[in-house]
KERO-82071 format. One record per atom (N, C-alpha, C): residue number from 1; residue in three letters; atom name; x, y, z. Coordinates in steps of 0.2 Angstrom, whole numbers. Example, Ala and Ser with C-alpha at 12.3 -4.5 7.8 and 13.67 -1.06 7.14 Angstrom:
seq,type,atom,px,py,pz
1,ALA,N,66,-28,39
1,ALA,CA,62,-22,39
1,ALA,C,66,-16,39
2,SER,N,64,-11,35
2,SER,CA,68,-5,36
2,SER,C,64,0,39
END
This chain:
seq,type,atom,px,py,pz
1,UNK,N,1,-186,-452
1,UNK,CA,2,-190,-445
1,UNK,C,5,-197,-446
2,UNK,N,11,-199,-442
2,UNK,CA,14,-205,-444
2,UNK,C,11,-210,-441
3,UNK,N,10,-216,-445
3,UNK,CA,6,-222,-441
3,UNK,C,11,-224,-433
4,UNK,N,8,-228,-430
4,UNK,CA,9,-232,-423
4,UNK,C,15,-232,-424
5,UNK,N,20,-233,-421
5,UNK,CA,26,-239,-421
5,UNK,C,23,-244,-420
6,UNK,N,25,-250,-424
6,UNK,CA,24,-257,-423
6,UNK,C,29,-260,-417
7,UNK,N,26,-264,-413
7,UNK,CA,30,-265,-409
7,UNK,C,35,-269,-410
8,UNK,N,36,-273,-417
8,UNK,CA,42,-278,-421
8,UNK,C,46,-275,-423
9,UNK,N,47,-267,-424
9,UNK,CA,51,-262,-422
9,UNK,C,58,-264,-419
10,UNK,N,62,-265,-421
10,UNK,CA,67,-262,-415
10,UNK,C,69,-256,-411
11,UNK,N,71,-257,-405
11,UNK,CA,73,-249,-401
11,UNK,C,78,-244,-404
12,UNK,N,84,-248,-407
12,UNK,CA,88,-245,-410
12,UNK,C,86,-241,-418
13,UNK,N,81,-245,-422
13,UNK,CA,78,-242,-427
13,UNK,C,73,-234,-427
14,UNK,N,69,-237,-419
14,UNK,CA,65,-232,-418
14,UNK,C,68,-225,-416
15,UNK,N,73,-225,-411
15,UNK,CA,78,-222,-410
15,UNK,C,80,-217,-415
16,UNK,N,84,-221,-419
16,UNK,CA,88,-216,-427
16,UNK,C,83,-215,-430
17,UNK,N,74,-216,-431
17,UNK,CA,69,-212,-435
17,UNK,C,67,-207,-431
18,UNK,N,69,-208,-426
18,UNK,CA,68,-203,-421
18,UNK,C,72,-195,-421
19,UNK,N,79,-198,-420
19,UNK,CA,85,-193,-424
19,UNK,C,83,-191,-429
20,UNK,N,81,-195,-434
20,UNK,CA,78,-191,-443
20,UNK,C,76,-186,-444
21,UNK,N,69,-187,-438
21,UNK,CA,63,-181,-439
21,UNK,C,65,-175,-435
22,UNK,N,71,-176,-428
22,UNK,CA,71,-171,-425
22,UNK,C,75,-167,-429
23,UNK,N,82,-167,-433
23,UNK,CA,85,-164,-437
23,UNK,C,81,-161,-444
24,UNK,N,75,-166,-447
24,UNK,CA,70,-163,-451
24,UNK,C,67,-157,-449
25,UNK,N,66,-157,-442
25,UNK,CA,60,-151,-438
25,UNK,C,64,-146,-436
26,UNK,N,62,-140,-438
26,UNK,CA,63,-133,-438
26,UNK,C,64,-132,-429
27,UNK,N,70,-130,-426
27,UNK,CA,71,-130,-419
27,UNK,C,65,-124,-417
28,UNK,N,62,-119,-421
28,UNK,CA,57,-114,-418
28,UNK,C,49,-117,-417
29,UNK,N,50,-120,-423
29,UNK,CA,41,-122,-422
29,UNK,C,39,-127,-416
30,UNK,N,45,-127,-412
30,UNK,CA,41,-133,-408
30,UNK,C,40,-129,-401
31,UNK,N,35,-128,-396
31,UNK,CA,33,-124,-393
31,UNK,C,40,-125,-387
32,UNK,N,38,-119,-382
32,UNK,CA,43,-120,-378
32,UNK,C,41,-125,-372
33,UNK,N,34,-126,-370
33,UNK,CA,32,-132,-364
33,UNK,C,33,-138,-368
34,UNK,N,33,-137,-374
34,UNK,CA,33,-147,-379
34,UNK,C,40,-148,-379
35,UNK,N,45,-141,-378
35,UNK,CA,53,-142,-378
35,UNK,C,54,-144,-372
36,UNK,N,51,-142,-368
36,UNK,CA,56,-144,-359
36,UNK,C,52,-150,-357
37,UNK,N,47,-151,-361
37,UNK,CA,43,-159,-359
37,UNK,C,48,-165,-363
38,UNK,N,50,-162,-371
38,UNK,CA,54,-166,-374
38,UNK,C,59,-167,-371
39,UNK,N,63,-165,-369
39,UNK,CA,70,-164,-367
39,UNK,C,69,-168,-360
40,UNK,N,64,-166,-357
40,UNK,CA,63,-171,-349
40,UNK,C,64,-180,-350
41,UNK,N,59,-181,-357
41,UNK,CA,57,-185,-358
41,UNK,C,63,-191,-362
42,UNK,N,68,-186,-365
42,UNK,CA,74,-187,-369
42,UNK,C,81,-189,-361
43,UNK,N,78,-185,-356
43,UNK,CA,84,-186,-348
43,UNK,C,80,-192,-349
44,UNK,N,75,-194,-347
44,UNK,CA,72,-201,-346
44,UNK,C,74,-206,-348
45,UNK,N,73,-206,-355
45,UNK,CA,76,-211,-360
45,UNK,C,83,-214,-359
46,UNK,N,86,-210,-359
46,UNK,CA,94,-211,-358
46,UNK,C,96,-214,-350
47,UNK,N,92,-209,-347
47,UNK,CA,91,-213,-340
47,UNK,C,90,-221,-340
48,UNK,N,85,-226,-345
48,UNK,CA,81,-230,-344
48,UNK,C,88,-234,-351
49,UNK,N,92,-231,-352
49,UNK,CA,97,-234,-358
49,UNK,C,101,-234,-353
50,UNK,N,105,-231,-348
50,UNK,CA,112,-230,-344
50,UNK,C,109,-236,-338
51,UNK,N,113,-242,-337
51,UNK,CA,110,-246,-333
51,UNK,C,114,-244,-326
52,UNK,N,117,-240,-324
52,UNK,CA,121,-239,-320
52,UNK,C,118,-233,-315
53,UNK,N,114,-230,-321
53,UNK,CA,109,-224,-316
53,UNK,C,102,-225,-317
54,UNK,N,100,-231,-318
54,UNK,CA,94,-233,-316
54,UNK,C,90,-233,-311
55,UNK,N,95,-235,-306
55,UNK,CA,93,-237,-298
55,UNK,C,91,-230,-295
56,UNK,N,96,-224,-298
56,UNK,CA,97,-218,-293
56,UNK,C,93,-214,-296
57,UNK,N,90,-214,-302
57,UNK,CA,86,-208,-304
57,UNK,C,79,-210,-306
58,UNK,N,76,-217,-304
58,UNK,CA,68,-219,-305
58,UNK,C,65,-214,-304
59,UNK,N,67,-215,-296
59,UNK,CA,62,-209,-290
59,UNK,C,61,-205,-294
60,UNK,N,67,-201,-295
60,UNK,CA,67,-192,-297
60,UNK,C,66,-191,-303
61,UNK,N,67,-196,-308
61,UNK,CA,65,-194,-315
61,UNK,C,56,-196,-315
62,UNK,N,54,-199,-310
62,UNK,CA,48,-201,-312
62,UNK,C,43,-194,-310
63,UNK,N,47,-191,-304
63,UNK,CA,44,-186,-300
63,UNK,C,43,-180,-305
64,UNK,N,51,-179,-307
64,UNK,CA,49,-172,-311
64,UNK,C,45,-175,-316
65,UNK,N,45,-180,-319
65,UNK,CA,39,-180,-327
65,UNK,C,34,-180,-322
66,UNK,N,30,-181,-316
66,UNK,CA,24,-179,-317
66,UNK,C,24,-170,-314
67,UNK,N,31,-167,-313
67,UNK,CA,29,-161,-312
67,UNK,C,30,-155,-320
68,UNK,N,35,-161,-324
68,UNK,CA,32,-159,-331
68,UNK,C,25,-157,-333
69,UNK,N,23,-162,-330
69,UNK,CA,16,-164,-336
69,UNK,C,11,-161,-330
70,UNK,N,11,-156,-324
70,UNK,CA,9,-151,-320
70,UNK,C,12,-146,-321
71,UNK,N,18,-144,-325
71,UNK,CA,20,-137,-324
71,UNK,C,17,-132,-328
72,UNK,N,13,-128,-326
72,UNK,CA,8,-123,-331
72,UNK,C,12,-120,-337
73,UNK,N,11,-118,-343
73,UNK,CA,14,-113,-347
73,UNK,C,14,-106,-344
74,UNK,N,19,-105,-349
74,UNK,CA,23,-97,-347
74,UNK,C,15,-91,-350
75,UNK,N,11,-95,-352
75,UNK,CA,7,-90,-354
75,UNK,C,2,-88,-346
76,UNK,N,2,-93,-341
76,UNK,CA,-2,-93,-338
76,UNK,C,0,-90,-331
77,UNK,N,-2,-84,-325
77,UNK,CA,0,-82,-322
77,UNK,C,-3,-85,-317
78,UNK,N,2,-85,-312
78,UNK,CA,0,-89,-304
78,UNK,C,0,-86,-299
79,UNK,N,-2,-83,-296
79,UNK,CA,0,-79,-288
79,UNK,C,2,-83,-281
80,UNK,N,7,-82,-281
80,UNK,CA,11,-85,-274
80,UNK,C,10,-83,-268
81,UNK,N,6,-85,-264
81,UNK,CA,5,-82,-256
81,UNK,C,13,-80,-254
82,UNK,N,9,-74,-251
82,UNK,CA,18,-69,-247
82,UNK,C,21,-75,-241
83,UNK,N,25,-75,-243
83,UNK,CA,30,-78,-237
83,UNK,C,28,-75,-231
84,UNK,N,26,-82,-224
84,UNK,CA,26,-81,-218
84,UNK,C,33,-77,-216
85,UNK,N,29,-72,-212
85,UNK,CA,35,-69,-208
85,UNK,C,35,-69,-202
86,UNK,N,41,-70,-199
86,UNK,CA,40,-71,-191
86,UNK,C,39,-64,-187
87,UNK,N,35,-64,-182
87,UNK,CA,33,-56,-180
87,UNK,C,39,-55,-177
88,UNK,N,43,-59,-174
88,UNK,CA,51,-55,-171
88,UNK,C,56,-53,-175
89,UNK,N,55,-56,-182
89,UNK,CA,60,-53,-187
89,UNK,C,56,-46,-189
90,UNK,N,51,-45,-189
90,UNK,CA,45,-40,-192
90,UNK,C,45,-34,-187
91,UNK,N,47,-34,-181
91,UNK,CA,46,-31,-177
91,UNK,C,53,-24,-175
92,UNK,N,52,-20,-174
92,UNK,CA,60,-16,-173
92,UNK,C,64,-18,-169
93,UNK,N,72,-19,-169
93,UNK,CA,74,-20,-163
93,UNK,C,74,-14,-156
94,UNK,N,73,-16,-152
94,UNK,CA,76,-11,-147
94,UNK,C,84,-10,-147
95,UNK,N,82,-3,-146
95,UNK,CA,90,0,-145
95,UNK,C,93,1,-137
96,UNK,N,97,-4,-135
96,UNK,CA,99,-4,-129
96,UNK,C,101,2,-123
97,UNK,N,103,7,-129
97,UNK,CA,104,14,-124
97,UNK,C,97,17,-124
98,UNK,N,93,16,-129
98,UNK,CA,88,18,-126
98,UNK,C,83,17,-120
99,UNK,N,83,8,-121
99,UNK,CA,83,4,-114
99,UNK,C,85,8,-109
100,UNK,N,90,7,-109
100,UNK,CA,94,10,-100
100,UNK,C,92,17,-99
101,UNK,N,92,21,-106
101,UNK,CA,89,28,-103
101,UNK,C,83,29,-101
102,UNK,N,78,25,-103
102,UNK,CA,70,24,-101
102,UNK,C,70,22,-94
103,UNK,N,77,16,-91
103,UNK,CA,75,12,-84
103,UNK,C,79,16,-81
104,UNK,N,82,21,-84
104,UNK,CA,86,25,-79
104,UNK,C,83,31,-77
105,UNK,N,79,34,-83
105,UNK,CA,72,38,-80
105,UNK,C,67,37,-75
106,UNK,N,65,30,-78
106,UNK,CA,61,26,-71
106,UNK,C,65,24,-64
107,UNK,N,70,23,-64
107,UNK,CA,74,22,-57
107,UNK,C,73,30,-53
108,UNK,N,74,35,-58
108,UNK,CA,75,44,-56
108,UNK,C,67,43,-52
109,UNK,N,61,42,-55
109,UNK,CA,56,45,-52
109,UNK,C,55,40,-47
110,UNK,N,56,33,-48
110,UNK,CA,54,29,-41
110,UNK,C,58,31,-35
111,UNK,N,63,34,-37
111,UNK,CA,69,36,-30
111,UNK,C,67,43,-28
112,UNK,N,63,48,-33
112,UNK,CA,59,51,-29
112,UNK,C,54,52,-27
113,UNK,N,50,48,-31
113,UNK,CA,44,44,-25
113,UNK,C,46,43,-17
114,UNK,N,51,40,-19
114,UNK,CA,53,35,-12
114,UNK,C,53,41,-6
115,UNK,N,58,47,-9
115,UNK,CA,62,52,-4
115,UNK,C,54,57,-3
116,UNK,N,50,59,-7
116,UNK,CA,44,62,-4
116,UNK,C,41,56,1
117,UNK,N,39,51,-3
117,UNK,CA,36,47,5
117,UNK,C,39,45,10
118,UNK,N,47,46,9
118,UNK,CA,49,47,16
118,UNK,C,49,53,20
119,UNK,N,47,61,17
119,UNK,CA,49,67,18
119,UNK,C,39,65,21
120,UNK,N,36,65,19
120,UNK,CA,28,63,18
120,UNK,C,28,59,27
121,UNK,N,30,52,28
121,UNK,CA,33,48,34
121,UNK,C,35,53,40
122,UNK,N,42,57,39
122,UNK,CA,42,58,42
122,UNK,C,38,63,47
123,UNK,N,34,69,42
123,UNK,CA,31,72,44
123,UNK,C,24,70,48
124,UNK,N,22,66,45
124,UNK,CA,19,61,50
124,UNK,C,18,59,56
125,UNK,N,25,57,56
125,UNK,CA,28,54,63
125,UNK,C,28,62,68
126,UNK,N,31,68,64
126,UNK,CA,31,73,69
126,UNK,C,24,77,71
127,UNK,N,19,75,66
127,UNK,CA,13,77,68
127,UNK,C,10,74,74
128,UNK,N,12,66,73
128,UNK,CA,9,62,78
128,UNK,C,14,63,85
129,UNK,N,18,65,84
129,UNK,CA,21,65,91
129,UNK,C,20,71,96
130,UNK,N,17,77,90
130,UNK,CA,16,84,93
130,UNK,C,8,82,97
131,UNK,N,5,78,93
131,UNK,CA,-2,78,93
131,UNK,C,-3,75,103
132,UNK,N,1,68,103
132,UNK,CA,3,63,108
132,UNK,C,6,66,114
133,UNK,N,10,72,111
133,UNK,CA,11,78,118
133,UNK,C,7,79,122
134,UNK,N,1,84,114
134,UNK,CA,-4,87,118
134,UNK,C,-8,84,119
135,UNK,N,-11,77,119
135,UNK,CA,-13,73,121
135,UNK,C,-12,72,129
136,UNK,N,-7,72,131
136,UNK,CA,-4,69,137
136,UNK,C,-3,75,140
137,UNK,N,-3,82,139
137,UNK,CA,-2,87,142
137,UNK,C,-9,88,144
138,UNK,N,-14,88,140
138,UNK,CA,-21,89,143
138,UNK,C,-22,83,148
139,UNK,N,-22,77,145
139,UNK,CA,-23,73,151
139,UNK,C,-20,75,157
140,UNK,N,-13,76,157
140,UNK,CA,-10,78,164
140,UNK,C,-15,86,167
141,UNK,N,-16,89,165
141,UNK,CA,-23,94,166
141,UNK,C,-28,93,169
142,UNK,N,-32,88,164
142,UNK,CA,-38,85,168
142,UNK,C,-36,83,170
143,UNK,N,-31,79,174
143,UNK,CA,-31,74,182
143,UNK,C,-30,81,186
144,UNK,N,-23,87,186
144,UNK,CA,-23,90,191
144,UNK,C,-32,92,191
145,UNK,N,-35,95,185
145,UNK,CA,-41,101,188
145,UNK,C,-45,96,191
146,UNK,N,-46,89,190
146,UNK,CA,-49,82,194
146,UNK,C,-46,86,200
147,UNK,N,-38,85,203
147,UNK,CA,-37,84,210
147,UNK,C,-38,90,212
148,UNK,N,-38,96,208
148,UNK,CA,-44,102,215
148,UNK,C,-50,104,213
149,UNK,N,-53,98,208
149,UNK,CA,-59,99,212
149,UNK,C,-62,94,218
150,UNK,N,-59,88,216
150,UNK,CA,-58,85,225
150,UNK,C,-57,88,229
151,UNK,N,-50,90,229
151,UNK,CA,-50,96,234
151,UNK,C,-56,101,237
152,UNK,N,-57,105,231
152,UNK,CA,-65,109,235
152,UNK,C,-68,107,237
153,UNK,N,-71,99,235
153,UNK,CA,-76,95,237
153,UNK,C,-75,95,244
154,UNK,N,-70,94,247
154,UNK,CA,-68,93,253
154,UNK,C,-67,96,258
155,UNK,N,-66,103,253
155,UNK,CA,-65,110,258
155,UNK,C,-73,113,259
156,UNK,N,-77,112,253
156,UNK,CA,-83,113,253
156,UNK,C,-86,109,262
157,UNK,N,-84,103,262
157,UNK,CA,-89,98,266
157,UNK,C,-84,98,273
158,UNK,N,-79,102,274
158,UNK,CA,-75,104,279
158,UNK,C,-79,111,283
159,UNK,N,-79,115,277
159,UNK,CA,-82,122,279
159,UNK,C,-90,123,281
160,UNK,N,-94,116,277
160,UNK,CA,-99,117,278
160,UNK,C,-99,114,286
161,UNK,N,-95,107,290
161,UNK,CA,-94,106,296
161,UNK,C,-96,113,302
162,UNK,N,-88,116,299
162,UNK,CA,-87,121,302
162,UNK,C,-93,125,304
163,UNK,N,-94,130,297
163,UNK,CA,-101,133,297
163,UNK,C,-107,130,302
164,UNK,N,-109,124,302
164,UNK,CA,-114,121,308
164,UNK,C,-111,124,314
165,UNK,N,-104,121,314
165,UNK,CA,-103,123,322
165,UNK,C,-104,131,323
166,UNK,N,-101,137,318
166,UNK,CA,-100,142,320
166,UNK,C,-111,141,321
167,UNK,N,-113,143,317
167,UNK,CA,-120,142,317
167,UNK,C,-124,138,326
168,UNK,N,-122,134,327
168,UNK,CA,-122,132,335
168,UNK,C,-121,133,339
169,UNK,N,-115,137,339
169,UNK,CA,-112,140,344
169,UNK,C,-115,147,345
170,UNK,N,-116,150,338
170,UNK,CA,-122,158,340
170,UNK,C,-127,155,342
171,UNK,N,-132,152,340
171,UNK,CA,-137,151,343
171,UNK,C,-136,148,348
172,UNK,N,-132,146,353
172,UNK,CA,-130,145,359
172,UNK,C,-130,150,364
173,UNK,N,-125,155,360
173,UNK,CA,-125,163,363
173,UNK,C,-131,165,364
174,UNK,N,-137,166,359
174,UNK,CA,-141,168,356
174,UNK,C,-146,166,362
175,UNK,N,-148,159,362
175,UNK,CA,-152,156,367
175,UNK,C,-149,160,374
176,UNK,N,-146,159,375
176,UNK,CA,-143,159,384
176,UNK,C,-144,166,386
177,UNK,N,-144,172,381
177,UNK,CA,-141,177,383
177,UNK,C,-151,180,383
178,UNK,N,-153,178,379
178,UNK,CA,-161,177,380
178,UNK,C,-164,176,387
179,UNK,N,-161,169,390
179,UNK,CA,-163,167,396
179,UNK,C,-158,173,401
180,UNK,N,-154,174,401
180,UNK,CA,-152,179,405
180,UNK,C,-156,186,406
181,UNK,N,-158,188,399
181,UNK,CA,-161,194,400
181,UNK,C,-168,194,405
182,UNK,N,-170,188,402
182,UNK,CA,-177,186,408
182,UNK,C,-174,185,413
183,UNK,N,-171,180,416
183,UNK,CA,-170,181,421
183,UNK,C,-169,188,425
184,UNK,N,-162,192,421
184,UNK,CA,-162,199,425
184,UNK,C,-169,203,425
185,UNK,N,-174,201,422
185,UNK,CA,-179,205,422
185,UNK,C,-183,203,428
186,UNK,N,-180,197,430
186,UNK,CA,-183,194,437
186,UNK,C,-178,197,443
187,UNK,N,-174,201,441
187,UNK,CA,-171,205,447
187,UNK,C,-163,201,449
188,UNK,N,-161,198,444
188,UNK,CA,-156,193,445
188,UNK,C,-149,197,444
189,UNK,N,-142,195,447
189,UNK,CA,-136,198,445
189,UNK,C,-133,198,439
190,UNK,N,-129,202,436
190,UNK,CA,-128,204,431
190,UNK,C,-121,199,430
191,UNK,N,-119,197,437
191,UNK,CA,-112,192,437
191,UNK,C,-113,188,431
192,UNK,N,-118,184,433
192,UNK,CA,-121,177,431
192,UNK,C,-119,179,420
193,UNK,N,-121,183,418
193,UNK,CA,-120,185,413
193,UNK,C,-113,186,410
194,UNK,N,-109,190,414
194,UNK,CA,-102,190,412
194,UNK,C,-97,183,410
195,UNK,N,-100,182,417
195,UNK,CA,-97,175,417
195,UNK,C,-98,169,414
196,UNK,N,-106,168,410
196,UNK,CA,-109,166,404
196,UNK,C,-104,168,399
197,UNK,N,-104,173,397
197,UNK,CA,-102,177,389
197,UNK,C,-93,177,390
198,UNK,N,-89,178,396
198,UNK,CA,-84,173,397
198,UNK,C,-81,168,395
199,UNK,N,-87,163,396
199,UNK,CA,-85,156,395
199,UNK,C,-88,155,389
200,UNK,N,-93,158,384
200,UNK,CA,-93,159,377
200,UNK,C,-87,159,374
201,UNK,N,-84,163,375
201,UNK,CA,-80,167,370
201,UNK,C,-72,164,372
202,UNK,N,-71,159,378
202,UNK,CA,-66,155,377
202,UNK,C,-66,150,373
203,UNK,N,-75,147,373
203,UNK,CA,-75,142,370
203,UNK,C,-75,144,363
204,UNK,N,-77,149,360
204,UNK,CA,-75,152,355
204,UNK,C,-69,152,350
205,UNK,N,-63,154,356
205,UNK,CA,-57,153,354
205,UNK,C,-55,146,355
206,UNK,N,-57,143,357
206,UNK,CA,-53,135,357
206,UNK,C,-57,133,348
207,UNK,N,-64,133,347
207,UNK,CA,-65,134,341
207,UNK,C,-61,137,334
208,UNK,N,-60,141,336
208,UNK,CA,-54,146,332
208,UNK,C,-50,140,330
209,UNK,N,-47,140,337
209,UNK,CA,-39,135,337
209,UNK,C,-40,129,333
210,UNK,N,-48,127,335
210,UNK,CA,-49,121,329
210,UNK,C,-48,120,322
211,UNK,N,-52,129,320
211,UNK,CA,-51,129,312
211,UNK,C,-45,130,310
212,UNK,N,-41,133,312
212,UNK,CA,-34,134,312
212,UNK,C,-30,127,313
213,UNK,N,-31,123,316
213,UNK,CA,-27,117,314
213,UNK,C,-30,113,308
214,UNK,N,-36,115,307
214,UNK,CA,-40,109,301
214,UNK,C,-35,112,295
215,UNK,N,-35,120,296
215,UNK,CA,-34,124,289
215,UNK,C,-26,122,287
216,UNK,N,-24,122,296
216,UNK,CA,-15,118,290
216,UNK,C,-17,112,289
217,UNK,N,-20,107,292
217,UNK,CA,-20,102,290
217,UNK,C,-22,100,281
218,UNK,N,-27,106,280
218,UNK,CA,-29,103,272
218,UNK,C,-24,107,270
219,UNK,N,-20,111,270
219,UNK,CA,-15,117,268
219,UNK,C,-9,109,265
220,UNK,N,-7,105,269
220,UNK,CA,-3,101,269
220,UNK,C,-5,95,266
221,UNK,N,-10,94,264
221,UNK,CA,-14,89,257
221,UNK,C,-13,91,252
222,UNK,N,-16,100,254
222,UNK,CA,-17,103,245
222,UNK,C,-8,100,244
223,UNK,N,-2,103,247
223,UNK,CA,4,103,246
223,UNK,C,7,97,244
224,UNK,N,4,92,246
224,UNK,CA,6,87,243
224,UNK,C,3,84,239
225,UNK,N,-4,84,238
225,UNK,CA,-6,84,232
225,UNK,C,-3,86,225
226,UNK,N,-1,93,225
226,UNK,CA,1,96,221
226,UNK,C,10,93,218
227,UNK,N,15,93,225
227,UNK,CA,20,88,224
227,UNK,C,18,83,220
228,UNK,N,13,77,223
228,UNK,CA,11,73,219
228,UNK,C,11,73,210
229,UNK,N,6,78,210
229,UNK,CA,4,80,201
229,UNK,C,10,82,198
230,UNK,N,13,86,201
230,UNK,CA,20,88,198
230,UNK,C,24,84,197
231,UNK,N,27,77,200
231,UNK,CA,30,74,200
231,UNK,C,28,66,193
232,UNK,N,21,67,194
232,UNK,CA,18,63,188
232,UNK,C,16,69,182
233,UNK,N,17,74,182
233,UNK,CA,17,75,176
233,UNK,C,25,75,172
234,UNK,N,31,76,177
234,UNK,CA,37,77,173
234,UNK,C,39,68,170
235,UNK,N,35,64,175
235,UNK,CA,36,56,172
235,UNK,C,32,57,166
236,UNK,N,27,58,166
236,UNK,CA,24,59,157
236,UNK,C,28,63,153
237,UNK,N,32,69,156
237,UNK,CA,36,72,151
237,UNK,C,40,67,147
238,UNK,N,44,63,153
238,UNK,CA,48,59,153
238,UNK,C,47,54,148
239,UNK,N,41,50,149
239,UNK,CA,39,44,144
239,UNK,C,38,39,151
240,UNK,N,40,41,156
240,UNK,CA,40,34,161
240,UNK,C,34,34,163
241,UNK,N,30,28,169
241,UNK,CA,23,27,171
241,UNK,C,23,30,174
242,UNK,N,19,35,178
242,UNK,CA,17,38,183
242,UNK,C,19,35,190
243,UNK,N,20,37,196
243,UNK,CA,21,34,203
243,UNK,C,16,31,205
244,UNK,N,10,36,206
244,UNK,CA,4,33,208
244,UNK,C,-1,40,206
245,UNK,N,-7,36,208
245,UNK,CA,-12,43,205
245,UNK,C,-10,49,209
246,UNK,N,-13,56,208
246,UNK,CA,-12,62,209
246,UNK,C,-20,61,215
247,UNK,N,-26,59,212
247,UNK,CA,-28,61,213
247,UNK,C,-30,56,222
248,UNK,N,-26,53,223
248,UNK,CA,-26,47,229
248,UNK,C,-25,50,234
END
């Protein structure tokens, strides 16, 4: 092992004993980390002799000798974390005809969606229209069966008038012809009786004559009643408002 250099050494001395021994040493025994360290250490040197590259290589010469003196030997093995990948590069591209084919398949079924809910609508629309018919067909029904049973109601309370009077009228006959027979029992003329039952049986017909004009006269309500409902059911046909009730 060679002593110290003395520092009273010159640089140029120590230099060319430096060239002595490196020419004396066998270029393989020297390791190959001690070679790339020597050689870093040899760019240094001559960097720190060249005054012209001084300035520009301090930084960077300083930097790698200390990444000399960190670089691990080749005996030693390192494991490098895998490179960040980006998940858009990592990812498959889409294939653009396939695109179109997938939203052109989606276009096909929403456009038949569309045409069943409109086949779907409009049957709808015809169910409700049928239903809206029969709707308004039966109401125009119950108003006519409303306007005759008004009607009966009235022919009921017409007839029942009537009926008193027929009912009156017999018992009038009924009485009289009672006191007649007493009387003839008392020995009395038989005129008297004719001419009673006479004058019945005219008043009788003028009675007739009565119910015969009430009967046109309701004959000529029912008629126009029914005019009436006829008239308001073809405006429901229609869609227009009715004139006025049927049943008025």
């Amino acid at each position: 092992m060679d002593p110290s250099p003395s520092p009273e050494i010159p640089l140029p001395d120590r230099l060319a004993a430096l060239a002595d021994k490196a020419q004396e040493a066998a270029a393989p025994r020297i390791p190959q980390s001690n070679a790339a360290l020597l050689d870093h250490c040899l760019s240094t040197l001559e960097s720190l002799l060249d005054p012209q590259s001084t300035t520009t290589t301090t930084t960077t010469d300083e930097t790698n000798c200390c990444r000399c003196h960190q670089e691990p030997t080749p005996t030693s093995t390192s494991t490098k974390p895998p490179p960040l990948t980006n998940p858009r590069s990592a990812s498959p591209e889409l294939n653009p005809s396939l695109v179109n084919s997938r939203l052109t398949d989606l276009l096909e079924e929403v456009s038949q969606l569309n045409r069943e809910w409109e086949q779907r609508r409009k049957e709808a629309l015809r169910i409700y229209g049928g239903f809206r018919q029969r709707c308004q067909d039966l109401e125009a029904r119950l108003a006519e069966r409303e306007g005759e049973v008004e009607e009966l109601r009235e022919d009921v309370l017409d007839d029942s008038v009537e009926l008193e009077g027929l009912r009156g009228t017999v018992r009038g006959l009924e009485y009289w012809v009672r006191g007649c027979r007493h009387e003839l029992g008392a020995g009395q003329d038989d005129g008297m009786v004719l001419e009673g039952v006479t004058a019945w049986i005219r008043g009788w017909k003028d009675m007739e004559e009565g119910f015969c004009v009430r009967d046109r006269v309701r004959e000529r309500k029912r008629r126009r009643r029914r005019d009436d409902r006829a008239r308001w059911r073809m405006d429901m046909d229609e869609g227009l408002p009715p004139l006025r009730d049927c049943r008025s």
